[in-house]
N, C-alpha and C positions, 0 to 999 in steps of 0.2 A: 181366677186371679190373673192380672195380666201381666204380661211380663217385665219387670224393672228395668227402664232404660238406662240402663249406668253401666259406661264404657270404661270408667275406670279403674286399675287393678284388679283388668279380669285375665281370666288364662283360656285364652280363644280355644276353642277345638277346630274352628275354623284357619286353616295359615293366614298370614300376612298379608301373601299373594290372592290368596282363595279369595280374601274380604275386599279386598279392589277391586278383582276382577268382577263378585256380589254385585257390589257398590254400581259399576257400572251398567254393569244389565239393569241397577230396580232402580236405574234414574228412567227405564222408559215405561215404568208400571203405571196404571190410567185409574183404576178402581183399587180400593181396598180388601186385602185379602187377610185372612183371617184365622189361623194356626190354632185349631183345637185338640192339643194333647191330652193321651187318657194313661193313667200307671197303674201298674200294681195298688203304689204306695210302700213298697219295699224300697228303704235307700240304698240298699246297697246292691238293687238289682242294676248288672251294668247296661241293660238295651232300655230301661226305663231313664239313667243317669244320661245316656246319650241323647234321647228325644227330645230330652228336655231341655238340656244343652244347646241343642241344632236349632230347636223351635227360638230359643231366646236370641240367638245370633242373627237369625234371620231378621227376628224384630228389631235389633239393634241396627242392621246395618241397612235400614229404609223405611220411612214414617208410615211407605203405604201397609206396611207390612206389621200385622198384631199377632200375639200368640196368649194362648189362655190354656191353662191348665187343671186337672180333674183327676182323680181316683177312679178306678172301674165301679167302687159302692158311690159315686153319686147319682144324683137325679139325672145329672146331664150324659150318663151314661144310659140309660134305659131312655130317652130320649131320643138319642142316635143310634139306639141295638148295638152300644158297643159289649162287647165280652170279653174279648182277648185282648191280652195287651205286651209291649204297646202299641195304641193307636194314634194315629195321628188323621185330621179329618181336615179339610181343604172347604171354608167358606161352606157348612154346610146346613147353611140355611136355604144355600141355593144351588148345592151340587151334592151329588151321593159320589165323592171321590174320598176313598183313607186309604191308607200305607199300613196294612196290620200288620206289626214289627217295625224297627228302629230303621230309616233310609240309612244305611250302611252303603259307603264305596261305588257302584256303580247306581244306587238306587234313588241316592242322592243326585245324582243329573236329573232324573226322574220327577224331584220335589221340587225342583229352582224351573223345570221347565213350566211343570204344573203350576207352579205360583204366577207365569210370565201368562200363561193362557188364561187362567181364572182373571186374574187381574186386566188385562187386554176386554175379556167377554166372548171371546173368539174362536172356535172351535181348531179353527185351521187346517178343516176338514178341503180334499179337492173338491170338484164340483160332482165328480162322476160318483165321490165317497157321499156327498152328501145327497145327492139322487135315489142310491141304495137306500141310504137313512128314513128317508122319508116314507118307506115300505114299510117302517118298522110298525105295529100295531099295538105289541106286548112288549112286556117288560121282560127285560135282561138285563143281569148282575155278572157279568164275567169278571174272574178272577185271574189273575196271570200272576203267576207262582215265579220268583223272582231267587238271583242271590247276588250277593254283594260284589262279585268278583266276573260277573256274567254282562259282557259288554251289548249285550244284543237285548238284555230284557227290557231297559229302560225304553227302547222304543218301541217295543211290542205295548208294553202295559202305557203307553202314550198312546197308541190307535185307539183306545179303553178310554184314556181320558177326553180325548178329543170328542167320541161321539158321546160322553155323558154330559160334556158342555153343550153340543148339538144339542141332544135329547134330553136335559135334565129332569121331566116326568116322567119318562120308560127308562133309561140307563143310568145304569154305578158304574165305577172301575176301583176295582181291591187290586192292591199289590199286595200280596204276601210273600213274606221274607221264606224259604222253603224249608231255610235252618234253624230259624229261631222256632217253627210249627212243623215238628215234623210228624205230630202225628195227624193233622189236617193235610199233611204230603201226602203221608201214606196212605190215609183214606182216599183221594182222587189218583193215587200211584203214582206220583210224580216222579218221576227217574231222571228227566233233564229237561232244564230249564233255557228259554221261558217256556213252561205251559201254563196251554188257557182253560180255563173250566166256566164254558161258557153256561152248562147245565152240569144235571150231574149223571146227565148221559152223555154229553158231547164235549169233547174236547180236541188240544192241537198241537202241536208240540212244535216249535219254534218261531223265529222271530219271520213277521208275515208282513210284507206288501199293504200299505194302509186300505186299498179299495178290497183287496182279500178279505183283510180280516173284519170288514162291513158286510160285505158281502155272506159272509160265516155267522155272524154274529145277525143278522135280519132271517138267513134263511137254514139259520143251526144243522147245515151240512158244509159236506167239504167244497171249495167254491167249484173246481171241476164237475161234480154232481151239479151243484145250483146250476150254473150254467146249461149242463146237458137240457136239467129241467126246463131251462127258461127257453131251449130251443134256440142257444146261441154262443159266441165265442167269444172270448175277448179279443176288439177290435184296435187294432192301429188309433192313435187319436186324429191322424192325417186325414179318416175319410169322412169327419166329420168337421172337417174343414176348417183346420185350427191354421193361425197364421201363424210362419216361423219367424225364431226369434235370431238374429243374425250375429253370429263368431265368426271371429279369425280359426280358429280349433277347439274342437271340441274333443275332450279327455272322457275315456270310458273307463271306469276304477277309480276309486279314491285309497288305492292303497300309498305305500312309499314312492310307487314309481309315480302313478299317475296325481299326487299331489305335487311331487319335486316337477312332474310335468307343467303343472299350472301354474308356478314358479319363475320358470324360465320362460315357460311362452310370456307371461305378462309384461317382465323385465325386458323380453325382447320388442314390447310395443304389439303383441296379439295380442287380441281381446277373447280371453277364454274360459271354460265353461267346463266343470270336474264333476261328471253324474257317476254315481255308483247307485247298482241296485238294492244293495246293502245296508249294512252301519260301515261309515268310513273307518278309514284303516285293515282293512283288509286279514289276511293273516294277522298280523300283528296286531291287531286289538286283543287277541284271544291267546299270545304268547304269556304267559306270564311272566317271565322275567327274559329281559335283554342283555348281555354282557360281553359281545363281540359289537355293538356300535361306536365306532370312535366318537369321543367325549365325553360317551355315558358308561361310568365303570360298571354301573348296573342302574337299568332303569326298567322298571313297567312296563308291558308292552303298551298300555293302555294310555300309560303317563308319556309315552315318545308319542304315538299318534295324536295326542291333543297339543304338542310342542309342533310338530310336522301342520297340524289342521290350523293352528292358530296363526300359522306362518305364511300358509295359501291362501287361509282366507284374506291377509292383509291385501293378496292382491286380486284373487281370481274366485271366482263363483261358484262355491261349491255342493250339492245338492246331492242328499242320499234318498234310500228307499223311492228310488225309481229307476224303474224295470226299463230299458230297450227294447220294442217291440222289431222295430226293422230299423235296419240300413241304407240309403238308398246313396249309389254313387252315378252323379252327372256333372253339368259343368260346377255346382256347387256340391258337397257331400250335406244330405240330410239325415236327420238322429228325428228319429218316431220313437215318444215316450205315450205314457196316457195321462201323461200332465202339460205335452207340450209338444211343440216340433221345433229341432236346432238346425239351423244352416251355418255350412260351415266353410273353409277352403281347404280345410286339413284336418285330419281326422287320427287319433292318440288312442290304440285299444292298451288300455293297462287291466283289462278285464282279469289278473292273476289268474288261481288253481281253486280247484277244490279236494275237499278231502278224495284219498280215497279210501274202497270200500275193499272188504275182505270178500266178501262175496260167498260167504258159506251159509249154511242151512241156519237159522237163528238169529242173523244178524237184523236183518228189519224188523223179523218180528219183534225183539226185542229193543231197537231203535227206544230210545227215550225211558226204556223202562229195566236198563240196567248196562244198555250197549250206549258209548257214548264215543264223540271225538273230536271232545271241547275240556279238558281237565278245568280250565279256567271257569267254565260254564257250570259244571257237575261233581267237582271236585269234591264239593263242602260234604253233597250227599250222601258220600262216602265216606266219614269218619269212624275210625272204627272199623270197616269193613274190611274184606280181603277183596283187589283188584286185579286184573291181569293188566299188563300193558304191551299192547303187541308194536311192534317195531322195533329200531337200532339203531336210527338216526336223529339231528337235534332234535327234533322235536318230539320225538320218542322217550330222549333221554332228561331233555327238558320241562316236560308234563310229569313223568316220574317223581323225579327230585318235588318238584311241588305238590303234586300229592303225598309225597313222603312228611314234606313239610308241616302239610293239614291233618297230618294225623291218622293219615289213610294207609296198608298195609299195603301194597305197593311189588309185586313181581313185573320183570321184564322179560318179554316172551322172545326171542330173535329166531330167525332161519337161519344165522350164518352161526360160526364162528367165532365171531368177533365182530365188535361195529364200525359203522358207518360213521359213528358222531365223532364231534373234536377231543381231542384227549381231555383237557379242563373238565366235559362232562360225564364224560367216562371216570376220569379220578373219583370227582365229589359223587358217584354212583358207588365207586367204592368206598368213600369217607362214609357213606350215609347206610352201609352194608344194603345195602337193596339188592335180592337174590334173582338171580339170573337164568332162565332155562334154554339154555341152547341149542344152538340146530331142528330149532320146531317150529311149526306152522299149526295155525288154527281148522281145523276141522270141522267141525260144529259149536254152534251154542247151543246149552238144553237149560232147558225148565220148565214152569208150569206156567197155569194162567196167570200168576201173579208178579213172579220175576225170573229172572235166569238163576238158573243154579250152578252152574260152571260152565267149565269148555274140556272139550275134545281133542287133545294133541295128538300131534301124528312128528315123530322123530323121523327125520329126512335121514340119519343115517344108519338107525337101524330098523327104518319102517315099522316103531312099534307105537302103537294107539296108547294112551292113557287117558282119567280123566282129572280133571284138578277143577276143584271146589270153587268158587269166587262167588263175590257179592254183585258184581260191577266188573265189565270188559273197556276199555280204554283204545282207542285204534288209533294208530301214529305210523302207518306206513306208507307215506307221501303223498302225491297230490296230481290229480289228472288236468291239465289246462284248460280253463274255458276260453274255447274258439268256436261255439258254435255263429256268433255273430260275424267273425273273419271268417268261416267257411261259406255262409249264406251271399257273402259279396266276391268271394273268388281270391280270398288269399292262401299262397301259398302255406303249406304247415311242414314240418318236418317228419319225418318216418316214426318218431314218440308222438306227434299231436300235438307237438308245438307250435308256435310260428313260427316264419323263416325270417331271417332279416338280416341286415348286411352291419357294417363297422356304423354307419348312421342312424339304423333302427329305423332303417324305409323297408317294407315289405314289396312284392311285385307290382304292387298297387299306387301306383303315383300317387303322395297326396294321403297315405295311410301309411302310418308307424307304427308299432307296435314295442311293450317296454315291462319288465317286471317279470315277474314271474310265467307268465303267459308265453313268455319268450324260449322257457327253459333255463339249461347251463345252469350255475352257481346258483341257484335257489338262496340269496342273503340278501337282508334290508340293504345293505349299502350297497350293494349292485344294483339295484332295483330303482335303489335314487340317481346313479349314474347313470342309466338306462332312461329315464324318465327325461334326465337333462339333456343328453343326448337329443332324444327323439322331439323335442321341442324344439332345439336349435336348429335340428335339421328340416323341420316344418318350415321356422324362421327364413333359413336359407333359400330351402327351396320356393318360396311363395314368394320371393325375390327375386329369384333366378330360375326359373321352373326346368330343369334338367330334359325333362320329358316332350318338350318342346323344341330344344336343341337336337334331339335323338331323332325327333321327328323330322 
């Protein structure tokens, strides 16, 4: 049955905003795409109620766009091996792409992209991704296990869609929801998402580099292995003799700093260029809620970084999931990716932190399969369960509360005393009774081969070991700077591993700034943005008036 075009007195599930913004993107769809939903048949199941709903709006808000709908007892279900539901299946007369489970929250980016590619014909594979591809012999169905609240999955399970549109006779891509099927989790052990189940011996647990995850997916090992096998390394794209592409500056990060960077460069008349090797937004795609950014009494962390992205992009070029291979500084500064080479006169590392690690007996091995340090990513998994949460600062206190929220039982582990965080989160920690173990540090994780079973404290004041039971460990105790690309060119860092940099956010490096998190100090989005604007005007300046030449 297809779906009834009648836009009026209906109750969008889609906002006001959301359906213009639609509207805009499927003015540039080229082919007809084709929304085949499968239900229960249960009305009042709610992730069947929403499929249905999503599918019909989409059709509503662009002619190229149909949707048709099914029961799992029809014919057109054993036709497509649909089973579970719901399903949702993408043109698949001519592609093996479905959503098993309702595109919820972040999985939703996932289906409006998918629609803009199937529609297009396009894989939008690099040339190096599509190289790999063409190795491929056998068929492969990887699945990448997904959840609503998980900013990183949608573009993993897009490497999946990409090469099934390459390869439409040997490749699928399933998104499966992890919450809606948790006992198809449980059977490939999902602990944290995105993971891929490429077989059902091989799998990978997070969001991957598009030539990775082809690379993995053609040679079903980890790409380090493939390569060793292949007798080679991943190469610089420089020495295959790519021509560069010419900026005024080029910004390394697309967090707060490095988008407010590309901002101001543009406004100032630079012409510049925002790569992360990421999903943009950095930290803060993965905060779950904000409520120190002036404007926003509380917003999303997810919901700011698309206000922040939708603001640079008006002016500056911004491009994720691409890796930095080298740096090179001469009379121009060059940026070596494996999608491209940038020349530049000025060079923006907002390269931010990464987690850090606790460093005890258990923790990688249980990496993804009960050790996590993304609540926003793994949270869901844990309903129900007993979590530890180790740290004492925002974002410690901040993951907590949202897991408490989901319905996850929720301890906070601290070394001190007392915290780190702002009062505001320290209170509603106590509004929300979330019990506290103080003065102790993690020791071990133990388990078995299937998940962890607790942890091992060690009391800093009376040196005494216990153990405590948990489903799930949580780690929130801060963040190491990535500098290995400012150390490889000779910038300065500070005695923690930070950068160094002055009231302009020049480093020792003429010609090179640095801004955000990367920098240290005040770890806050709103410094980060100041620091970003900063360090562009000061490019501005100086590529005006080059300081370093006067000195000279």
């Amino acid at each position: 049955m297809t779906a009834q075009k009648n836009k009026e007195s209906r109750e969008w599930l889609i906002p006001e905003e959301g359906q213009k913004h639609l509207k805009d993107i499927f003015k540039g769809l080229k082919g007809d795409v084709h929304l085949v939903a499968f239900t229960s048949g249960d009305q009042k199941n709610e992730f069947d109620t929403y499929i249905r709903r999503f599918a019909e709006e989409l059709a509503l808000l662009s002619p190229k766009i149909h949707a048709e709908f099914h029961t799992v007892k029809d014919e057109a279900a054993t036709k497509y091996d649909v089973k579970l539901t719901p399903t949702l299946l993408v043109n698949p007369e001519q592609y093996r792409i479905r959503f098993t489970g309702a595109p919820m929250g972040e999985e939703a980016r996932a289906l409006i992209e998918t629609v803009f590619l199937v529609s297009m014909g396009q894989s939008g594979l690099s040339a190096t991704s599509k190289q790999l591809l063409e190795e491929l012999k056998e068929p492969r169905n990887p699945r990448v296990f997904t959840s609503p609240s998980c900013p990183y999955c949608p573009g993993q399970f897009m490497n999946a869609v990409k090469c099934a549109i390459a390869k439409p006779d040997l490749v699928s891509a399933e998104c499966v929801d992890s919450d809606e099927f948790p006992d198809l989790s449980a059977k490939y052990k999902v602990g944290s998402v995105p993971h891929t189940q490429y077989t059902d011996s091989f799998s990978g647990v997070g969001m991957m580099p598009e030539e990775r995850f082809v690379l993995e997916l053609v040679a079903l090992k980890d790409a380090e292995q493939a390569l060793s096998d292949r007798g080679m390394e991943a190469k610089p794209s420089h020495e295959h003799g790519t021509e560069a592409k010419e900026y005024d500056v080029v910004i390394l990060g697309a967090g707060p700093a490095g988008l407010t960077a590309g901002i101001y460069a543009e406004r100032s008349g630079l012409k510049s260029i925002v790569i992360d090797k990421s999903i943009i937004g950095g930290q803060v795609a993965v905060t779950p809620n904000v409520e120190n950014y002036p404007g926003f009494k509380n917003v999303g962390g997810m919901n700011l970084v698309e206000v922040l992205t939708a603001h640079t992009r008006e002016y500056s070029n911004v491009r994720e999931n691409e890796t930095v291979d080298e740096v090179k500084i001469g009379k121009r500064i060059e940026v070596y990716t494996a999608k491209g080479v940038y020349s530049a006169k000025a060079l923006i590392l907002a390269t931010g932190a990464q987690w850090r690690s606790l460093g005890v007996p258990g923790e990688k091995q249980f990496f993804g399969n009960g050790v996590s340090y993304c609540a926003s990513c793994d949270g869901y998994a844990f309903k129900g369960k007993k979590v530890l949460m180790i740290g004492g600062g925002n974002s410690a206190l901040t993951d907590a509360l949202h897991l408490k929220n989901l319905g996850v039982q929720v301890t906070v582990v601290h070394r001190r005393d007392n915290f780190r965080a702002e009062q505001a989160l320290q209170d509603a920690l106590d509004r929300e009774k979330i019990p506290v173990i103080w003065d102790s540090t993690v020791e071990e994780i133990y388990g078995d081969a299937e998940r962890i079973k607790g942890v091992k404290l060690r009391n800093l004041k009376t040196d005494e070991d216990t153990l405590h039971e948990c489903d799930g460990v949580f780690v929130a105790i801060g963040h190491i700077a990535n500098t290995e690309l400012a150390s490889d060119i000779g910038v300065h860092l500070n005695e923690d591993g930070t950068i160094k940099v002055d009231r302009g956010m020049r480093t020792n490096i003429p010609r090179v700034y640095a801004a955000g998190d990367v920098t240290g100090g005040v770890r806050q989005i709103v410094t980060a943005v100041g620091e970003g604007a900063t360090a562009a005007l000061s490019a501005f300046e100086d590529i005006q008036n080059p300081y370093w030449k006067k000195r000279a």
